[in-house]
Backbone bond lengths (Angstrom), bond angles and torsions (degrees), N, CA, C in turn:
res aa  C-N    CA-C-N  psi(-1)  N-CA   C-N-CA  omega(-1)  CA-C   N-CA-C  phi
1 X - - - 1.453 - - 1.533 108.59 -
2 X 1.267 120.54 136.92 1.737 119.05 179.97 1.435 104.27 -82.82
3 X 1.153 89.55 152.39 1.730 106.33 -175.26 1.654 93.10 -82.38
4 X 1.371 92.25 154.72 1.467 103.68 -164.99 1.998 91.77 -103.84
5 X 1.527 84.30 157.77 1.724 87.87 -158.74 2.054 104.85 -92.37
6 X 1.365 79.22 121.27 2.078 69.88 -173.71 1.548 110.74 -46.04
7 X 1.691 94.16 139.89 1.464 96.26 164.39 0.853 111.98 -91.87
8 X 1.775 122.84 149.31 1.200 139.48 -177.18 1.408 103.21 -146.70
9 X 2.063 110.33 128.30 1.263 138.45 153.88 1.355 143.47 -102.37
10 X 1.191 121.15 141.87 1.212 112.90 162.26 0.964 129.98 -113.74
11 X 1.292 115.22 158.66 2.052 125.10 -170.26 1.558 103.21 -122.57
12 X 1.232 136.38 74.79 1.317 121.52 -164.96 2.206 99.08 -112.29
13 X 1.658 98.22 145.82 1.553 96.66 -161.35 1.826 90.37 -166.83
14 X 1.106 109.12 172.28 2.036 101.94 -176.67 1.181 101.03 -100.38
15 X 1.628 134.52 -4.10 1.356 144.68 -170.18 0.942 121.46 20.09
16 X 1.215 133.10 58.85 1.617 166.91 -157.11 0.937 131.04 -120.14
17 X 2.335 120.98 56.72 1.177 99.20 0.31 1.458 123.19 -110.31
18 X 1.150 155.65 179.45 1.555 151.50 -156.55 1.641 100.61 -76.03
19 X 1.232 132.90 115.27 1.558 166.01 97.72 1.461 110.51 19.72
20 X 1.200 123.38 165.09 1.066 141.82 173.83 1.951 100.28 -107.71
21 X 1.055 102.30 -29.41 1.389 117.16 159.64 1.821 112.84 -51.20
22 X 1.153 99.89 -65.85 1.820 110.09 174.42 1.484 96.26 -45.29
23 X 1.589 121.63 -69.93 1.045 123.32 -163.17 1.380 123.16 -46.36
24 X 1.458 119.54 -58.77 1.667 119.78 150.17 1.215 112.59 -39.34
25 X 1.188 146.17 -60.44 1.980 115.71 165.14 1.210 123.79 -69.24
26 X 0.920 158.95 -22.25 1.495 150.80 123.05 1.428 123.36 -3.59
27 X 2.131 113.83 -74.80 1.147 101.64 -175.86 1.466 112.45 -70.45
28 X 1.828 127.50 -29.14 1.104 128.04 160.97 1.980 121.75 -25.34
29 X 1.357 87.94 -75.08 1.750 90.98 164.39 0.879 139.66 -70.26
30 X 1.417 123.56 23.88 1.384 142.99 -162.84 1.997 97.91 -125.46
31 X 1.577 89.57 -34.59 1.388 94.46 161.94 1.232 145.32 -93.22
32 X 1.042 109.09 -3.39 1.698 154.78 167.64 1.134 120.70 -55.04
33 X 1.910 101.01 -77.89 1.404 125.41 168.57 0.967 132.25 -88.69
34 X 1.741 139.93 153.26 0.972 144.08 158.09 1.740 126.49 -62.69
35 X 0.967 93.77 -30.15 1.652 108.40 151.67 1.543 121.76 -173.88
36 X 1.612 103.80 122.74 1.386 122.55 169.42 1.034 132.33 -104.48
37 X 1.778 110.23 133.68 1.091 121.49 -150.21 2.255 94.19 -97.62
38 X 0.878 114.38 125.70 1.690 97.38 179.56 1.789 95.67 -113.60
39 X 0.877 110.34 112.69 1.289 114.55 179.56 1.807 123.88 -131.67
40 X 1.262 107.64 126.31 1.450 126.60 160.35 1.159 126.21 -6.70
41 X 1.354 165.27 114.19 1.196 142.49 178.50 1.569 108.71 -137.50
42 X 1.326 113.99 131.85 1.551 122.78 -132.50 1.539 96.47 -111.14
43 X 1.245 152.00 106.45 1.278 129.17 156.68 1.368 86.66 -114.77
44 X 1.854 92.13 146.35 1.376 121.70 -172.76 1.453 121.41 -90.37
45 X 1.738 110.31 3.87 1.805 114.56 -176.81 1.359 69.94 -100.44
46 X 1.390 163.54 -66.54 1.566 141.33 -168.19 1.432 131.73 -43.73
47 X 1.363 113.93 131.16 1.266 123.27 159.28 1.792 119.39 -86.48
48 X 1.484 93.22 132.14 1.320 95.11 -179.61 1.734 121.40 -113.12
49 X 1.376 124.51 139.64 1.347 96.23 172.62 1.220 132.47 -94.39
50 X 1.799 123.84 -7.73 1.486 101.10 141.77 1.380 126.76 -131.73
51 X 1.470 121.43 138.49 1.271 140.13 -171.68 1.557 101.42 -16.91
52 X 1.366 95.02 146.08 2.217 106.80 167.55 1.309 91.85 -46.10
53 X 1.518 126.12 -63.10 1.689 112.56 -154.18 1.285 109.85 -47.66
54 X 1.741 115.37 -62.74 1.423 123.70 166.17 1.499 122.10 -21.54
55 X 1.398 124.71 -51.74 1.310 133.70 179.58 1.196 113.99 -67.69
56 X 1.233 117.66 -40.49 1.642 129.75 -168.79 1.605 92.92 -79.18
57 X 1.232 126.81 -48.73 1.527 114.51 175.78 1.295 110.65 -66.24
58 X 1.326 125.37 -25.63 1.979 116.37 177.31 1.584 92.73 -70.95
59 X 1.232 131.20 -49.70 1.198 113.39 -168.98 1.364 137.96 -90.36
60 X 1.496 116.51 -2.89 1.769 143.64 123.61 1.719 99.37 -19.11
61 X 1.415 94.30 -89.49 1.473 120.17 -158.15 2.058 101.72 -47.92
62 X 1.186 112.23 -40.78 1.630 129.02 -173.63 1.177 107.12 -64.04
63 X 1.972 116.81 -57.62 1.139 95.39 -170.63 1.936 106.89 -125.88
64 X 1.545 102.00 64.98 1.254 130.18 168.44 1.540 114.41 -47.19
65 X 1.448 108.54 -52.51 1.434 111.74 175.35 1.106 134.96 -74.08
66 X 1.792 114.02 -23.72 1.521 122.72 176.96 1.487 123.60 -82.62
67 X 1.452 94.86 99.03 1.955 88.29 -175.43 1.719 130.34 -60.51
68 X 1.314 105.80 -15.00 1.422 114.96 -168.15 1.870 103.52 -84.74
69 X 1.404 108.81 -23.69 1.574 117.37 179.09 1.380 124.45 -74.76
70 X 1.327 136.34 128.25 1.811 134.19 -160.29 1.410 74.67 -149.76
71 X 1.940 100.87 133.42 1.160 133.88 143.90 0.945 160.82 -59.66
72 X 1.327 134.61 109.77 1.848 113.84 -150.59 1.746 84.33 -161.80
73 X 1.575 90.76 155.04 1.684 112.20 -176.41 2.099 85.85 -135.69
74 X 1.677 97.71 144.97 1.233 99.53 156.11 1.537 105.38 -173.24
75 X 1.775 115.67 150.33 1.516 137.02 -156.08 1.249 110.34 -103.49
76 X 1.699 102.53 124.49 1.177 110.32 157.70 1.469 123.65 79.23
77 X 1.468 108.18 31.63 1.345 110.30 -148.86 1.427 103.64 -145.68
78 X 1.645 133.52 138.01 1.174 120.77 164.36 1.203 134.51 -55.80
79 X 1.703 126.72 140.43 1.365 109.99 -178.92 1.336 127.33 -61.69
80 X 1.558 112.32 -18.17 1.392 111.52 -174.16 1.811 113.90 -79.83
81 X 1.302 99.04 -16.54 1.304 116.33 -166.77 1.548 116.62 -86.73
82 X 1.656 99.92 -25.90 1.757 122.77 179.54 2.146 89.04 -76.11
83 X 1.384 100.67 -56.58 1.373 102.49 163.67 1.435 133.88 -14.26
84 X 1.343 98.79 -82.87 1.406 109.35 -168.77 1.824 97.42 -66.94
85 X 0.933 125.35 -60.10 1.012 110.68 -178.21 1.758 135.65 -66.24
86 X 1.139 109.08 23.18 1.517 142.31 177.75 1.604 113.01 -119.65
87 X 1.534 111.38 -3.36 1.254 116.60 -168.82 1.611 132.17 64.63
88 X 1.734 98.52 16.45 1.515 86.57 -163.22 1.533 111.63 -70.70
89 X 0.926 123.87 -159.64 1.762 139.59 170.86 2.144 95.72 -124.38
90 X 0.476 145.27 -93.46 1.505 176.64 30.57 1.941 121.55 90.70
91 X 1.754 108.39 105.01 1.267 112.11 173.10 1.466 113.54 -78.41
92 X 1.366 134.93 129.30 1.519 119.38 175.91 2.139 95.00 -98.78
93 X 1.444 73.30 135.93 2.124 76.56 -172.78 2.060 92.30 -134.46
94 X 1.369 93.78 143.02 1.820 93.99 168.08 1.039 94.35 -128.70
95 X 1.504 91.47 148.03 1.654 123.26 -170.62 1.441 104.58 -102.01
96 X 1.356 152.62 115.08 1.289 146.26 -172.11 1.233 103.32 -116.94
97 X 1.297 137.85 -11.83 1.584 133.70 -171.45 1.866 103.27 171.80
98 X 1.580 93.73 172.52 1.641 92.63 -163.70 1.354 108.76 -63.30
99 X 1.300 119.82 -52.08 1.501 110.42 156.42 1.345 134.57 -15.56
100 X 1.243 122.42 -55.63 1.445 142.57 172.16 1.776 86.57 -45.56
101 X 1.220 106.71 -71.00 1.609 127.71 -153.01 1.841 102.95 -39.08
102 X 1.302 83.36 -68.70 1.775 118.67 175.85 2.081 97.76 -32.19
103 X 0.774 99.77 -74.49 1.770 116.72 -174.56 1.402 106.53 -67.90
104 X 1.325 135.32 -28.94 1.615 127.47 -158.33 1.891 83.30 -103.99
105 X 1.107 120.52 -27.23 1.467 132.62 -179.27 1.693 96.36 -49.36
106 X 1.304 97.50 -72.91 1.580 125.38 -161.67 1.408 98.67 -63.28
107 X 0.871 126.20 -50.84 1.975 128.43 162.64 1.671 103.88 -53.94
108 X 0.993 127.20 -79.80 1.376 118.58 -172.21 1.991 123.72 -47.21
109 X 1.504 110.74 -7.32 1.587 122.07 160.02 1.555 91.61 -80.37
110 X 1.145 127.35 -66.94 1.378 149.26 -166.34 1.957 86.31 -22.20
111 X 1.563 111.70 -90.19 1.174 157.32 -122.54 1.856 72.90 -97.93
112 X 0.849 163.59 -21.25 1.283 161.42 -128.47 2.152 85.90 -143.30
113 X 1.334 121.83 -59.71 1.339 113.09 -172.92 1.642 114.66 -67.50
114 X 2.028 107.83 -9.72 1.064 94.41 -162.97 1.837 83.82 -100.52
115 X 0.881 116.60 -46.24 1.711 120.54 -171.74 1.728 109.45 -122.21
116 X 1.650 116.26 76.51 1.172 116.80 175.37 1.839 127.01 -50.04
117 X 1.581 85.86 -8.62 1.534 73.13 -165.18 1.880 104.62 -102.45
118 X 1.228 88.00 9.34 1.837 102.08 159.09 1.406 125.10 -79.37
119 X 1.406 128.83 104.60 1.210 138.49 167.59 1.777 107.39 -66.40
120 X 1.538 102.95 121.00 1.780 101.10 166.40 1.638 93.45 -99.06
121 X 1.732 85.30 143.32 1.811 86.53 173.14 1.395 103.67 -125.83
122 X 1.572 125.77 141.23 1.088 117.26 -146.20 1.777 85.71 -105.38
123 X 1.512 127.38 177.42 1.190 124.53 173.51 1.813 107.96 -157.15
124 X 1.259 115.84 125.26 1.267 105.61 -177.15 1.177 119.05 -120.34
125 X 1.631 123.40 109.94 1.395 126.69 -155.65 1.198 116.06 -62.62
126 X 1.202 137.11 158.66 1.703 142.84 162.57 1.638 110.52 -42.33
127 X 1.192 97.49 144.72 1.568 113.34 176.62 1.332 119.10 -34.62
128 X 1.250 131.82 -47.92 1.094 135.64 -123.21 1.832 92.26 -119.55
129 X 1.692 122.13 -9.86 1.222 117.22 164.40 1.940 96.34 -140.47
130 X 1.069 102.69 46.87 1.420 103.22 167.07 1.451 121.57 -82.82
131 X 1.176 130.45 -41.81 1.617 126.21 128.16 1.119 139.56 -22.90
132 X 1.225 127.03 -47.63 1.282 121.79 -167.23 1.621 99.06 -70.52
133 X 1.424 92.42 152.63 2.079 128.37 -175.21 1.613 95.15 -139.71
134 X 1.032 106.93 168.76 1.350 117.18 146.42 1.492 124.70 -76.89
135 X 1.678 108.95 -21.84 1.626 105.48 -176.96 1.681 89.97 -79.23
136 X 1.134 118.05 -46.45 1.461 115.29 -175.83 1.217 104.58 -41.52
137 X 1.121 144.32 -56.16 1.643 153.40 -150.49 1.743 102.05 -93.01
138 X 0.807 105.77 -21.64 1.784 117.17 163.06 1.308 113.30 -88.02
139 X 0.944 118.24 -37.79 1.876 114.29 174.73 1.510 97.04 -84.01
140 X 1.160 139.60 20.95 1.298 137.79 159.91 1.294 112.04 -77.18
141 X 1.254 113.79 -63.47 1.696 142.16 173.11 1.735 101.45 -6.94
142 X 1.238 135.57 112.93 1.754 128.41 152.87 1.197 108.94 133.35
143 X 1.685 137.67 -47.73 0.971 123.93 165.43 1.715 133.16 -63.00
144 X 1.400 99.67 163.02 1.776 80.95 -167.88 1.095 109.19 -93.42
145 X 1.948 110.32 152.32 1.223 125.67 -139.05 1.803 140.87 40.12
146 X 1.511 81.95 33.01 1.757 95.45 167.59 1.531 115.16 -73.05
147 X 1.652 119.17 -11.76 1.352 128.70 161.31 1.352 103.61 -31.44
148 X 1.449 116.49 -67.77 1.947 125.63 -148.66 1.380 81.71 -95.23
149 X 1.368 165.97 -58.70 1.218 132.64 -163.82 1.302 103.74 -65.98
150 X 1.525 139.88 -49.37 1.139 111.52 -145.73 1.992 105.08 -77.94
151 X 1.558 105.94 -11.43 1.521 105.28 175.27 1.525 107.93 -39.60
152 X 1.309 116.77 -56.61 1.347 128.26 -162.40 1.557 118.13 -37.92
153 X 1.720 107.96 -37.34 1.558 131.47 168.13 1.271 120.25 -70.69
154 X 1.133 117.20 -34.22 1.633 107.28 -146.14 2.491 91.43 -130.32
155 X 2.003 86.60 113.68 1.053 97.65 177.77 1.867 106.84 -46.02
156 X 1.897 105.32 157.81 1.535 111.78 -159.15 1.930 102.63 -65.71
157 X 1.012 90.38 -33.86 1.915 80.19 -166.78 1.773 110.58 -76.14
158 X 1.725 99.69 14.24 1.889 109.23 -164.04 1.571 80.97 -95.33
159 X 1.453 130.36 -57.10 1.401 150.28 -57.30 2.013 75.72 -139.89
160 X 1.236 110.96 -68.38 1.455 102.91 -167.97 1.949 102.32 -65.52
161 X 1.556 112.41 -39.02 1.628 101.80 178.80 1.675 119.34 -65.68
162 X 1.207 84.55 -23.11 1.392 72.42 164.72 1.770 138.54 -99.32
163 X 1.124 89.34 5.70 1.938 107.32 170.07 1.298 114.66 -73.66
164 X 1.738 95.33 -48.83 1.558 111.79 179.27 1.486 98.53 -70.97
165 X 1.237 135.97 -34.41 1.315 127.02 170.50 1.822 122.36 -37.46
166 X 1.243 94.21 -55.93 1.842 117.57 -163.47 1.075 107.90 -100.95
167 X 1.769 136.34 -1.56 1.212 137.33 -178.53 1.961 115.15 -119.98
168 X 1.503 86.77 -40.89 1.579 113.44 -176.69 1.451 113.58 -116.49
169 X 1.402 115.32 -14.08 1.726 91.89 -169.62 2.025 111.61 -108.33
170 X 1.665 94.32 -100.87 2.029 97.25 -174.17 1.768 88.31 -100.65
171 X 1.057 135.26 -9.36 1.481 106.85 179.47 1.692 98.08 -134.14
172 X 0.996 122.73 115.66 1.748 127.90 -174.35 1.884 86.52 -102.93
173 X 1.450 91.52 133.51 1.736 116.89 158.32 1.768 120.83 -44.38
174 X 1.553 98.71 100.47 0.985 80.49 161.71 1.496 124.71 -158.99
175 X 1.345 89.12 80.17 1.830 113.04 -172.54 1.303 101.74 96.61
176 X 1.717 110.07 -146.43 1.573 120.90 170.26 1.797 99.43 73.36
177 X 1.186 135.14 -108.35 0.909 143.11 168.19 1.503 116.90 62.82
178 X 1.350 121.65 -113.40 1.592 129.67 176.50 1.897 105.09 -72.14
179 X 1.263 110.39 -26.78 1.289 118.87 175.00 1.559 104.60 -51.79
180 X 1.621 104.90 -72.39 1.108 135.87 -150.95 2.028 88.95 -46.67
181 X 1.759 100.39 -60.49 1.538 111.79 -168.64 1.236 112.60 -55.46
182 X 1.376 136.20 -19.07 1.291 157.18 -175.94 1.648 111.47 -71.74
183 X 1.063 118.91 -29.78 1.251 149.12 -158.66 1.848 106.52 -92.96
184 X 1.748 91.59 -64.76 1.493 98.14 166.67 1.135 133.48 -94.81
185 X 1.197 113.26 35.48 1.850 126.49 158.38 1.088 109.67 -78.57
């Protein structure tokens, strides 16, 4: 009988910072694949607000328990292309709204003309964190008691660095928030 060929995915996103949203595609593709790769993906015209190291430790620390998941960041580079050369089979992408749909659509022709033999698999999170982004969870930041809502988003080992981030660290709270996002719709 032939041995069956490991599957391998990727989850690649700037996780800036990693969601409870991320986390539902993660352990999803973790169940998926035989091994998933969740990795960083760096473009250098972006500003980020916290450093790769920072990210790479939320996503250490996140997915501590899942043995089949390995970490990796890489620049400037197509995902299908970080892919193939990672051996994957398989893009893991979440769809959160038609928007999402519209754009992850138009990437997956994209990503399909450049490396056909890459499967994108689409994933559409549960109701109840189908919204959540990281910009979403950042435009939280300023109003008072945006502490306890934004807990609700952001897995526990994300959740205290990033308080100390917006309370104690390079960007302190101060207002803007749901206003601010209101603004840029």
């Amino acid at each position: 009988m032939p041995k069956r060929k490991v599957r391998r995915g990727v989850y690649a996103g700037s996780f800036d910072p990693v969601t409870n949203g991320h986390m539902y595609m993660i352990h999803e593709g973790a169940r998926l694949f035989d091994e998933l790769t969740v990795a960083i993906g760096i473009n250098p015209d972006k500003q980020y607000t916290f450093e790769l190291k920072e990210r790479m430790e939320f996503l250490r620390a996140c997915t501590a328990g899942i043995p089949n998941v390995k970490l990796d960041h890489f620049t400037n580079k197509f995902l299908v292309h970080y892919a193939r050369e990672n051996d994957a089979s398989h893009v893991l992408r979440g769809i959160r709204n038609p928007n999402d749909y519209e754009y992850e659509r138009g990437m997956r022709y994209i990503n399909a003309d450049l490396s056909p033999d890459i499967v994108t698999v689409f994933l559409v999170p549960p109701r109840e964190i189908a919204e959540v982004s990281s910009s979403f969870v950042k435009g939280l930041v300023g109003p008072k008691g945006w502490q306890q809502i934004v807990k609700q988003y952001l897995p526990e080992p994300v959740y205290a660095k990033f308080l100390n981030h917006y309370t104690n660290g390079r960007h302190r709270a101060e207002g803007g928030g749901l206003k601010e996002m209101s603004e840029r719709s």
